[in-house]
N, CA and C of each residue as an Amber inpcrd file, in Angstrom:
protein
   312
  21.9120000  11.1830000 -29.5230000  21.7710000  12.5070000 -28.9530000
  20.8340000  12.4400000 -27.7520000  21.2890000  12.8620000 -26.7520000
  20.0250000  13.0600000 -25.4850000  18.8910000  14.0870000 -25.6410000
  18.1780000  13.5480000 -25.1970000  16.9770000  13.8500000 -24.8740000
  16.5490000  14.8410000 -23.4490000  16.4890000  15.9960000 -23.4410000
  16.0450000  16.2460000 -22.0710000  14.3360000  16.7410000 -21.8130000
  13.7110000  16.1900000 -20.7870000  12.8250000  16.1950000 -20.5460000
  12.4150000  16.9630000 -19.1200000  11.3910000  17.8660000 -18.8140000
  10.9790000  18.8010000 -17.8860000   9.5640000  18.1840000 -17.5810000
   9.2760000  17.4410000 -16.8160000   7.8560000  17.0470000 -15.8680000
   7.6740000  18.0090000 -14.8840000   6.2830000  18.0950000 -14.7050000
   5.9030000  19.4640000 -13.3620000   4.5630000  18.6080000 -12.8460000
   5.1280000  18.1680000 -11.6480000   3.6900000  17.8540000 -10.9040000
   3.5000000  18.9980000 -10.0830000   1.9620000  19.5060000 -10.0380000
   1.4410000  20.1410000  -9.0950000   0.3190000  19.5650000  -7.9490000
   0.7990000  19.1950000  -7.0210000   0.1940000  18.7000000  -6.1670000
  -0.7970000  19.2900000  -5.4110000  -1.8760000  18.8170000  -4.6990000
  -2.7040000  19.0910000  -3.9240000  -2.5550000  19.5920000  -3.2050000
  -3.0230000  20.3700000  -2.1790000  -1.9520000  21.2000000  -0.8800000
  -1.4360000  19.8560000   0.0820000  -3.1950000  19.6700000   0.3410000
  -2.6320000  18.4550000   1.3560000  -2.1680000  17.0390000   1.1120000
  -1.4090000  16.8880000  -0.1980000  -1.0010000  15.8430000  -0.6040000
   0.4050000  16.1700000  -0.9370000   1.0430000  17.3500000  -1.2010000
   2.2990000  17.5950000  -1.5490000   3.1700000  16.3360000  -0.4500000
   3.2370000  16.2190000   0.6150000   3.9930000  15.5910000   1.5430000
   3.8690000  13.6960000   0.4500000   2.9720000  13.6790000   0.2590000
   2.7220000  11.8930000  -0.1440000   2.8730000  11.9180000  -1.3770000
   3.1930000  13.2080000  -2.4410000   3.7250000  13.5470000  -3.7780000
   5.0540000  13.2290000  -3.9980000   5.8840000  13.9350000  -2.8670000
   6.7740000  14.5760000  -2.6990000   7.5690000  13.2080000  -2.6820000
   7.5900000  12.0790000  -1.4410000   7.6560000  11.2660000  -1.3370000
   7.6480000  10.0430000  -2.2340000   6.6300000   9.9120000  -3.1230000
   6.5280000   9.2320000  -4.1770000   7.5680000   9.0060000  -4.8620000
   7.7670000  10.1930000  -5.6850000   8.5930000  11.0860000  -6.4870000
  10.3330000  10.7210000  -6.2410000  10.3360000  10.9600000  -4.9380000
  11.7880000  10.4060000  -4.5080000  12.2610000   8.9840000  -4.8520000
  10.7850000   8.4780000  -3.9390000  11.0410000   6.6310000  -4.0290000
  11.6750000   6.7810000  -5.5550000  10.5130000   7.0330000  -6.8190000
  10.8970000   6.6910000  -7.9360000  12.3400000   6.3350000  -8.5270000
  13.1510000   8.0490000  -7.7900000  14.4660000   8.3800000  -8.4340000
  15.0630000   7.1860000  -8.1620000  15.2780000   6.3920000  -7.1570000
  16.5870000   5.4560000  -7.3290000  16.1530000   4.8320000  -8.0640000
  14.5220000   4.2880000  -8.5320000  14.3430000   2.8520000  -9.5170000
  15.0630000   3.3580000 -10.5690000  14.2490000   4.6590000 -11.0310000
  14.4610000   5.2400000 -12.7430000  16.1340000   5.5880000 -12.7350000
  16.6450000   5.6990000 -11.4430000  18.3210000   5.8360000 -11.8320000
  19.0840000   4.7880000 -12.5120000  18.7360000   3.4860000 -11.9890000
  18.9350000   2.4470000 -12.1950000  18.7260000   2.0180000 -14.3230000
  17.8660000   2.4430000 -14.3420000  17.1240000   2.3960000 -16.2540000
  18.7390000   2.6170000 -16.8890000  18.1780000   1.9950000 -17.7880000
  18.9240000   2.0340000 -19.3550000  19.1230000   3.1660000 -19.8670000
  19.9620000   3.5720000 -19.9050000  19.5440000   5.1950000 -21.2040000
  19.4850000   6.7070000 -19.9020000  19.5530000   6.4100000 -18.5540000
  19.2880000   7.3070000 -17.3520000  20.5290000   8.3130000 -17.3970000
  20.1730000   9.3750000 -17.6020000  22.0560000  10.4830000 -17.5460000
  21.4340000  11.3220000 -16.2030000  20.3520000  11.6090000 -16.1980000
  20.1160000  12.9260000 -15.0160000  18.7180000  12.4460000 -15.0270000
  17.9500000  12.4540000 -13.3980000  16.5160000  12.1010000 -13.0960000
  16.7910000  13.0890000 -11.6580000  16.6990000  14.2050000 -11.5370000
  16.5990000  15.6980000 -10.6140000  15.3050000  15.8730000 -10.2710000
  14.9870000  16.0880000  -8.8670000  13.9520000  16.3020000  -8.7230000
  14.0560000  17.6600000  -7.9830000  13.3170000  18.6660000  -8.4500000
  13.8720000  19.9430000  -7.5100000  11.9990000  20.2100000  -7.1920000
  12.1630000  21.3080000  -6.3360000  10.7480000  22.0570000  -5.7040000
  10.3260000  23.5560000  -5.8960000   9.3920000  23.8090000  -5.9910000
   9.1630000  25.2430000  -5.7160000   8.1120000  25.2410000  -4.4040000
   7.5090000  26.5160000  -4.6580000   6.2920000  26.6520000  -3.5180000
   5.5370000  25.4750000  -3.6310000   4.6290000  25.7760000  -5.0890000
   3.2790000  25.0500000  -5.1020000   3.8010000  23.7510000  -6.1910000
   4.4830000  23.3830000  -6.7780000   5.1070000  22.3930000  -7.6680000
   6.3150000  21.6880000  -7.1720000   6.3590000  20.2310000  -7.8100000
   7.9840000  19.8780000  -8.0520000   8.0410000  19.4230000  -9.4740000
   9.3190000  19.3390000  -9.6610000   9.5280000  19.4620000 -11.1740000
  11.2780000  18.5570000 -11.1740000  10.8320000  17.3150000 -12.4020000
  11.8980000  16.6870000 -12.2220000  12.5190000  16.7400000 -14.0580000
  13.7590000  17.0410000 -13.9200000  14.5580000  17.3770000 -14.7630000
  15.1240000  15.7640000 -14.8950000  15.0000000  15.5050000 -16.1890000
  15.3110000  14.5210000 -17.0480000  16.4150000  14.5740000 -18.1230000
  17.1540000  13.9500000 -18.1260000  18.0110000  13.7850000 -19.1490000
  18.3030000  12.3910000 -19.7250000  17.8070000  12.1900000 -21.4580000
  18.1610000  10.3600000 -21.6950000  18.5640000  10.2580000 -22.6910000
  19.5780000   9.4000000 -22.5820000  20.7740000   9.0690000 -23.5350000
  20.0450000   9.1410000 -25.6140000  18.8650000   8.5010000 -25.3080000
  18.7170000   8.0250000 -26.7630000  16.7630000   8.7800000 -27.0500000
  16.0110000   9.0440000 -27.5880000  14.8100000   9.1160000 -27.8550000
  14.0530000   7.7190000 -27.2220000  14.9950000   6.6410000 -27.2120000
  14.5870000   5.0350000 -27.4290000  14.6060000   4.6740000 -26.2540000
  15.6000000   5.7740000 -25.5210000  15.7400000   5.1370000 -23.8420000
  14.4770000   5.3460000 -22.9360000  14.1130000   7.3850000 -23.7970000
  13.0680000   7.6710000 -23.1010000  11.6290000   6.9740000 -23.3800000
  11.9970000   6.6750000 -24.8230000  10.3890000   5.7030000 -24.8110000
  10.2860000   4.3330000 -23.7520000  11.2480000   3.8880000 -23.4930000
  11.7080000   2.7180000 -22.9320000  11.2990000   3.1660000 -21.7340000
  11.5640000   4.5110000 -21.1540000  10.9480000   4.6030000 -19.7700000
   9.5980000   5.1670000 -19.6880000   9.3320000   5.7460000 -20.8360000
   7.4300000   5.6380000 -19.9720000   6.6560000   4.9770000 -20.9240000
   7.4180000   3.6720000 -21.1060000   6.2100000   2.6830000 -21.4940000
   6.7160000   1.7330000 -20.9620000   7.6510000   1.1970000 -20.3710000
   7.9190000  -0.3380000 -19.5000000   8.6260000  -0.0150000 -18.7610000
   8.6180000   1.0010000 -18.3880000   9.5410000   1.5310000 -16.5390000
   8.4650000   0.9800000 -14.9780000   8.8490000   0.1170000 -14.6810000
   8.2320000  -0.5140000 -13.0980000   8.1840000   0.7820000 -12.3040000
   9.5620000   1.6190000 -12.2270000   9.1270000   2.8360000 -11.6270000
   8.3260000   4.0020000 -11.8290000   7.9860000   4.1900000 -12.8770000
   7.3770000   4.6410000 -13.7710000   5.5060000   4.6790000 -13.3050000
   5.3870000   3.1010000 -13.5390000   3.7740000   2.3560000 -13.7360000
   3.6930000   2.6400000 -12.0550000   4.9180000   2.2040000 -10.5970000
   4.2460000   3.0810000  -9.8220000   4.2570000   3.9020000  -9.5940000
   5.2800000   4.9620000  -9.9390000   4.7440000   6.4840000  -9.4560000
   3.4050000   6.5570000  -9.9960000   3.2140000   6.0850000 -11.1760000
   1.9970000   6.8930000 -11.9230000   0.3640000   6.4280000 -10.7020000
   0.5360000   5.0090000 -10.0010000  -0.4900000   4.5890000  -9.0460000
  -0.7630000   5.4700000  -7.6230000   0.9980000   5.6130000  -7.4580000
   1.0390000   6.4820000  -6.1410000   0.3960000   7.9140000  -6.6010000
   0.8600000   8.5920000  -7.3250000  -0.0060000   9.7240000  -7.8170000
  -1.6990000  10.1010000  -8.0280000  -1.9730000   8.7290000  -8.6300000
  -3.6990000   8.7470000  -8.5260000  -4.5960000   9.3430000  -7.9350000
  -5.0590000  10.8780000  -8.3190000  -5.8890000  11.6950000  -7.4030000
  -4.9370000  12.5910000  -6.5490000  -4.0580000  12.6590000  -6.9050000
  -3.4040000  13.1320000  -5.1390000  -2.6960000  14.8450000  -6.3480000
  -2.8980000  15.4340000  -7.4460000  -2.1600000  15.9850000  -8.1130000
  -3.6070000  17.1670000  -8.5050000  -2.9270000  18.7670000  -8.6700000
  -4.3960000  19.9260000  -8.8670000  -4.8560000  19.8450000 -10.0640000
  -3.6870000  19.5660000 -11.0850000  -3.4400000  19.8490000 -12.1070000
  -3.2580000  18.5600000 -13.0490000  -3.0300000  18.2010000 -14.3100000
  -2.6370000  17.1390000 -15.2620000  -1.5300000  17.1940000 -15.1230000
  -0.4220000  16.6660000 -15.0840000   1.3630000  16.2060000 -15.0170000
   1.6270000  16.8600000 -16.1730000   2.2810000  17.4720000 -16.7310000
   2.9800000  19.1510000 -17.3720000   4.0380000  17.9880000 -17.8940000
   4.1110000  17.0120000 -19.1190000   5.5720000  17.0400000 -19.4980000
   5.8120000  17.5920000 -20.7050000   7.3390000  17.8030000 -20.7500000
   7.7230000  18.5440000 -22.0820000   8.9970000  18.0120000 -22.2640000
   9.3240000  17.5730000 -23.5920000  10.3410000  17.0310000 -24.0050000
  10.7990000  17.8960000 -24.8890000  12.3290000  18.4440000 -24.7930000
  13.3320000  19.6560000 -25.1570000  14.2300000  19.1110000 -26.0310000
  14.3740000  19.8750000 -26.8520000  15.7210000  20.0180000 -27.6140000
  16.4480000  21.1650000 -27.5810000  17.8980000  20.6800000 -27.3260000
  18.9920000  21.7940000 -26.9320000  19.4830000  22.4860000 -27.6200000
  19.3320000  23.6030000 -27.4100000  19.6230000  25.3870000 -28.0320000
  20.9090000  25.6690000 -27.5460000  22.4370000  24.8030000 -28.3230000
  23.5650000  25.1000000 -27.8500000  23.4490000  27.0980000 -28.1170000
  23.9450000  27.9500000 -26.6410000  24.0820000  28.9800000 -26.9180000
  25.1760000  29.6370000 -25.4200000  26.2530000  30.4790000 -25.7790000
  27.2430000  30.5240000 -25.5300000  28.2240000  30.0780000 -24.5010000
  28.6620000  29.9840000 -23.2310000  30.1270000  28.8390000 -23.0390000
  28.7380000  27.4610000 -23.0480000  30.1010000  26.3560000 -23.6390000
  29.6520000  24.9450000 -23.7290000  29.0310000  24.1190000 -22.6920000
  29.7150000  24.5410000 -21.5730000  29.3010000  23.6870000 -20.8820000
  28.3760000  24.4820000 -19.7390000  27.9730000  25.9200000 -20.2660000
  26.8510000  26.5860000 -18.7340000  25.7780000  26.7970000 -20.0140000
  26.0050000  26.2410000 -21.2760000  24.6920000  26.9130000 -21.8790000
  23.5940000  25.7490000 -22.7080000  24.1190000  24.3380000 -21.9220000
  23.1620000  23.4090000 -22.0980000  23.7300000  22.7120000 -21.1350000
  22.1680000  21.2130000 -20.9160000  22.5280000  20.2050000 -19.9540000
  23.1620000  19.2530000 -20.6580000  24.2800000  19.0420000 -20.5740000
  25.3270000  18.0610000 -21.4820000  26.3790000  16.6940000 -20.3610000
């Protein structure tokens, strides 16, 4: 069963640009991973927030404990963030049509 996961970095004002950036690099490594269905990175004003989706519980442990992309985003980030990194790992609330009322 997948796993979906919601991260929220809130960046610094004047660091959003070298956040932002980071963040991207990451996506092609972590696309690349084992177990990878969806790695989305979307924006708001003062946040970005990357939408996760992974095949197994095992995939996602697999990526934040021996993901290379992973160990550097987490260096590139160092200091540069307002807030602590916001993750939350979801379980899906099938609720009405199938395919607009979860990420599947």
């Amino acid at each position: 069963m997948s796993v979906v996961v919601v991260a929220t970095f809130t960046p610094k004002p004047e660091n959003r640009f070298d956040v932002l950036t980071a963040l991207k690099n990451a996506v092609e490594q972590v696309h690349d991973e084992d177990g990878c269905e969806l790695y989305a990175l979307h924006q708001g004003d003062d946040r970005l927030v990357m939408i996760e989706r992974w095949a197994s519980p095992e995939a996602l442990q697999a990526h934040s404990a021996d993901s290379a992309g992973l160990q550097t985003l987490r260096a590139e980030l160092e200091g540069k963030l307002e807030v602590p990194l916001d993750v939350v790992v979801l379980e899906a609330v099938p609720a009405g049509d199938n395919t607009k009322g979860q990420l599947s």
